[in-house]
C-alpha positions as CSV (number, residue, x, y, z in Angstrom):
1,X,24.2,11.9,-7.3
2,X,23.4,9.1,-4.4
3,X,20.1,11.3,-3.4
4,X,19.2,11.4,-7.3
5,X,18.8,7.5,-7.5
6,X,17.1,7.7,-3.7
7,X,14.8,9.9,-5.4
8,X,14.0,7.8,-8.5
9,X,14.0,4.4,-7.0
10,X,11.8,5.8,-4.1
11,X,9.1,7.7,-6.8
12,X,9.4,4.5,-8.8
13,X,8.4,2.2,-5.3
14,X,5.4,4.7,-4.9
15,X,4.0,4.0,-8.5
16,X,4.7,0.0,-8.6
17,X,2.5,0.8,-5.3
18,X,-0.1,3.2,-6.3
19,X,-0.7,1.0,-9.9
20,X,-1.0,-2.1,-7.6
21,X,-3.4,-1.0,-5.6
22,X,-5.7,1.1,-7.9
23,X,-5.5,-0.5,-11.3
24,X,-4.8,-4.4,-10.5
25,X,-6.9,-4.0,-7.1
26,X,-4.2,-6.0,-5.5
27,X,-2.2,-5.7,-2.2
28,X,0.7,-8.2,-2.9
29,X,3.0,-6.2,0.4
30,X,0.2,-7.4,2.3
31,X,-0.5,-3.7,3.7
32,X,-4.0,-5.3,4.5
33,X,-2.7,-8.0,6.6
34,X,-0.9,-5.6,9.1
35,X,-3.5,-3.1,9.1
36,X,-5.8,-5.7,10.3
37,X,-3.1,-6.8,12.9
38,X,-2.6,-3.0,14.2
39,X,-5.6,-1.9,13.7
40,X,-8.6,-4.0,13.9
41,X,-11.4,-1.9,15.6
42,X,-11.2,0.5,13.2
43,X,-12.0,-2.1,9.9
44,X,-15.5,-1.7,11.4
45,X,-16.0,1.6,9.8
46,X,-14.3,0.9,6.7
47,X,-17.0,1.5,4.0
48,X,-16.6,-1.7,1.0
49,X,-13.6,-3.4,3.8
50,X,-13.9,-7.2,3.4
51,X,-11.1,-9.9,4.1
């Protein structure tokens, strides 16, 4: 029963994600923020990458 819920909440995360991201064009968990932190030589050759 416990993995059920895992399962729903964690598929439910994942679309309050995906709808975030592609339909509101929003990053409110701030995934941009940390990828700029980690990873800033590769923004470079981002196509449309602005912050």
């Amino acid at each position: 029963m416990e993995e059920l819920f895992n399962d729903a909440i964690s598929q439910q995360v994942k679309s309050a994600i995906d709808k975030s991201q592609k339909e509101l064009k929003t990053d409110y968990l701030g995934f941009d923020k940390a990828f700029q932190k980690y990873h800033a030589e590769a923004i470079k050759y981002l196509p449309n990458y602005s912050y």
